[in-house]
N, C-alpha and C positions, 0 to 999 in steps of 0.2 A: 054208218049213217052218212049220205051227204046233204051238202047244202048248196044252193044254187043260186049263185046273183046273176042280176039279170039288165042289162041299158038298153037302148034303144038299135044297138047295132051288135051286140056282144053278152054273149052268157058263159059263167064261169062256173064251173059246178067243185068241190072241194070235200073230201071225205075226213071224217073224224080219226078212222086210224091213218096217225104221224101230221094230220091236217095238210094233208098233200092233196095239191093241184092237180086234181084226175083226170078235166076237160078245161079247152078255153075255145071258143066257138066263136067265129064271127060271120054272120051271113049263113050260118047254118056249115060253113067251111071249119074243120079242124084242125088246132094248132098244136095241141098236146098228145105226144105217143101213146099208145095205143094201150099198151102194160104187155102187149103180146109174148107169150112166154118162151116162143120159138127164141124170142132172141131177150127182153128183160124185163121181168115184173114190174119194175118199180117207172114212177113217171114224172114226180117232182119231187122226190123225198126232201125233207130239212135232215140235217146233219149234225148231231148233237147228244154228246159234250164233247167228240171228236170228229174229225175228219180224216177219212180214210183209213189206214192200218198201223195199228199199234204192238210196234216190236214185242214180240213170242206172245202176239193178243191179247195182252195187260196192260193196265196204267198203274203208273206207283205213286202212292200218295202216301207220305213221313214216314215213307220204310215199307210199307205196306200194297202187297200185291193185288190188284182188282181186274177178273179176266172181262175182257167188252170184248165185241164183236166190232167190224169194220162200222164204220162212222156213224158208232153209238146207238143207244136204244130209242131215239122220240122215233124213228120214221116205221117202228112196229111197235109205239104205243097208241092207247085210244087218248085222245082229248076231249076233255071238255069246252063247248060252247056256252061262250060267258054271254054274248049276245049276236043277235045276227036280224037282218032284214035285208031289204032288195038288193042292197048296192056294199053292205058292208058284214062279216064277221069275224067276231072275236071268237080264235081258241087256245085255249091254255092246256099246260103240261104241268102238274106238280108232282115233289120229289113225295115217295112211296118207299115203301119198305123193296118193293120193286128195284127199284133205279136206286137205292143204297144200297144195296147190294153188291155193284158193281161199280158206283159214283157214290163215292161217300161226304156228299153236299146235299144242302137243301137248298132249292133252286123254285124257282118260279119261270116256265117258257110262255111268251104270248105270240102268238101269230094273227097278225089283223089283215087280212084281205078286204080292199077295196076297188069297186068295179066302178070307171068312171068311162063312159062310151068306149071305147076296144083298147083301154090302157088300165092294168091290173097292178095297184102295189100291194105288195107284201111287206108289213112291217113287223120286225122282228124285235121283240123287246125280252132280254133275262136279269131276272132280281134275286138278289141274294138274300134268301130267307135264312142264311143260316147266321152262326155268334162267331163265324170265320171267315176267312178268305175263301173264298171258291176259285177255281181255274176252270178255263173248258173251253173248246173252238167252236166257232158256228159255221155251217156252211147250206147252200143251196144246191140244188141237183136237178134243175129243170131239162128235161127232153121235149125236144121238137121235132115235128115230122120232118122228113127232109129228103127226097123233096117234100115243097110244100103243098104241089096239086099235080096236077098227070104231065106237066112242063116238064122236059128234061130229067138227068139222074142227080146224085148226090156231087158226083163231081162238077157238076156246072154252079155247083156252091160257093161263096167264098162269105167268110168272117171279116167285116168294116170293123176296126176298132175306130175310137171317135180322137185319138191319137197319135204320136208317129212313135211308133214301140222295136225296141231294141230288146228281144226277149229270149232268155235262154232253155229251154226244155230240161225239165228234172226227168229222166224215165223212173220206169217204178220195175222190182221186182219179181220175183213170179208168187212171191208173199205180201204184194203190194206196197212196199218198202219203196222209201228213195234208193237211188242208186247213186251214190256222194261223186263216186267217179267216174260219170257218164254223161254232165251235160252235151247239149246240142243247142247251138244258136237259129231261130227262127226264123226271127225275123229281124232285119238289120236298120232300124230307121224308118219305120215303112206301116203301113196304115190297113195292109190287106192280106188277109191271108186264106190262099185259095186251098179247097177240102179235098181229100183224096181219102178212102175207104185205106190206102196203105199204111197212110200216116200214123193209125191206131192198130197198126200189127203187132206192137210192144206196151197196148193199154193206153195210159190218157197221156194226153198232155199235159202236165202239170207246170204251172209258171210263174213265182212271188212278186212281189212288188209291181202290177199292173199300172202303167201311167192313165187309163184311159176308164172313166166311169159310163161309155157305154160302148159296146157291141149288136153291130147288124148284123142275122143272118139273111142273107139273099141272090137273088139270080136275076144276069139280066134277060132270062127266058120266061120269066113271069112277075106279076106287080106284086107277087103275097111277096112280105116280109115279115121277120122279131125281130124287132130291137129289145134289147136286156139294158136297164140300167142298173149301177146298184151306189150304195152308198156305205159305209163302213168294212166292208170286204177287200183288201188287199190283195187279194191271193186268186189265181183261177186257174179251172179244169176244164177243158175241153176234151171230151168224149164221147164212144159209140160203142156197141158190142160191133167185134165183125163185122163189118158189110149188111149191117142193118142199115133201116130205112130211116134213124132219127139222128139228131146229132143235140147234146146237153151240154149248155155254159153254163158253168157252175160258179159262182164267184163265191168265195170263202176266204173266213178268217183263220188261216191256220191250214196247214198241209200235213200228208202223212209219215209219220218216222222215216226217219232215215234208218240204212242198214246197219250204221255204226251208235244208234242213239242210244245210252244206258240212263239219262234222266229221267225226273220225275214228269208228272203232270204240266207242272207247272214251269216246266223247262222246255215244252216242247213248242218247237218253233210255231208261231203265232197265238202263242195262248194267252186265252184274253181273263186277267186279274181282276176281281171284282172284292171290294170290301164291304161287310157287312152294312146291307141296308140301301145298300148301293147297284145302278142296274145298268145293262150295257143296249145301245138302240142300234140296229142296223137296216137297212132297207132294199127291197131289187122291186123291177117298175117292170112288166112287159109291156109290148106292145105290138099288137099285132094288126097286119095292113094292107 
């Protein structure tokens, strides 16, 4: 089922399974990929209680083996709609015999979209329903079309970080694993970084510790732009399938194993610690222009 907010210049429409961003429209112009299956189904997933892939597709919690699949089960669960009207709703995710199965926590997910003329935040709130500690990563996965209108191709694109970023590239395996012994330096001090379809011949870019809480995408062959902000997100992916037509900044807490990692849940890099009774808040803003 979706639901649709709506302002005076911009309509967001958002579906109950995973409560992902299926459309974001401004002037009747769209900004959100497509799902086209030639090249990826998915369009905004949330990412949750992992990101990315988890060495021999398991997480171990106090000895104990649990198989998940790449960056976890909400983005093909149904949510519930706790409220909703023009401009703003609420969907939740709670833990099931389902999701124990595989996440042995009880958990409470909320995701709040609110539409305020062509600027959409997503607030992301997890609480711990259980009589333990919980662990688990959060991540976002927005794609955007790209180009943005009939202006130019993909390469006349470039990524404005809103800071001057010295960042090293993690590649990932052909099991979506870090690769410990591969970085790549990106970007040296520098604010911009221009798109090439080549760039993702080896999968995403993956990058920790980002100094800059937002990102442009844009061209100076047309006015449309995204800007991404986000707020408790460390960590980001920048990705495309192939030589497709979209490109998705993902900001996230937390990134995928490394090829050497034999810890638990709770050891894996960016995992976010939650004590009973206790909840974690994150946030990402688009906007489109």
């Amino acid at each position: 089922m979706n639901t649709v907010l709506r302002s005076s210049s911009a309509e967001a429409t958002i579906s109950t399974l995973g409560a992902e961003l299926v459309s974001f429209k401004r002037k009747g112009a769209e900004y959100i990929w497509s799902g086209d299956a030639a090249y990826w189904t998915g369009r905004s997933p949330v990412l949750f209680p992992i990101i990315g892939a988890a060495r021999n597709g398991e997480i171990r919690v106090q000895g104990q083996a649990y198989k998940l699949a790449n960056h976890g089960f909400a983005r093909r669960s149904e949510f519930t709609i706790v409220e909703a009207d023009d401009s703003r709703a609420v969907f939740r995710l709670t833990s099931s015999e389902y999701t124990l199965s595989s996440y042995p926590f009880k958990f409470n997910l909320y995701i709040t979209y609110t539409l305020n003329d062509s600027t959409l935040t997503l607030d992301y709130r997890v609480e711990n329903m259980d009589e333990q500690h919980i662990y688990f990563q959060l991540g976002t996965h927005p794609a955007f079309n790209c180009p943005l209108d009939e202006n130019g191709s993909f390469s006349d694109y470039v990524l404005e970080f809103s800071e001057n970023e010295t960042l090293d590239r993690e590649f990932l395996n052909s099991a979506g694993l870090r690769i410990t012994s591969q970085p790549e330096r990106v970007l040296r001090g520098e604010r911009i970084l221009p798109l090439t379809h080549e760039m993702f011949k080896d999968d995403a870019l993956v990058f920790q510790n980002v100094a800059s809480r937002t990102i442009t995408l844009k061209s100076e062959l047309t006015d449309k732009s995204v800007t991404v902000s986000f707020e408790g997100f460390p960590d980001l992916g920048i990705w495309q399938k192939p030589n497709a037509p979209f490109l998705c900044i993902e900001p996230w807490h937390g990134v995928a194993d490394s090829d050497i990692f034999e810890g638990e849940l709770k050891d894996k890099d960016g995992a976010i610690i939650l004590e009973p009774g206790a909840h974690f808040a994150s946030s990402l803003t688009i906007e489109i222009g």
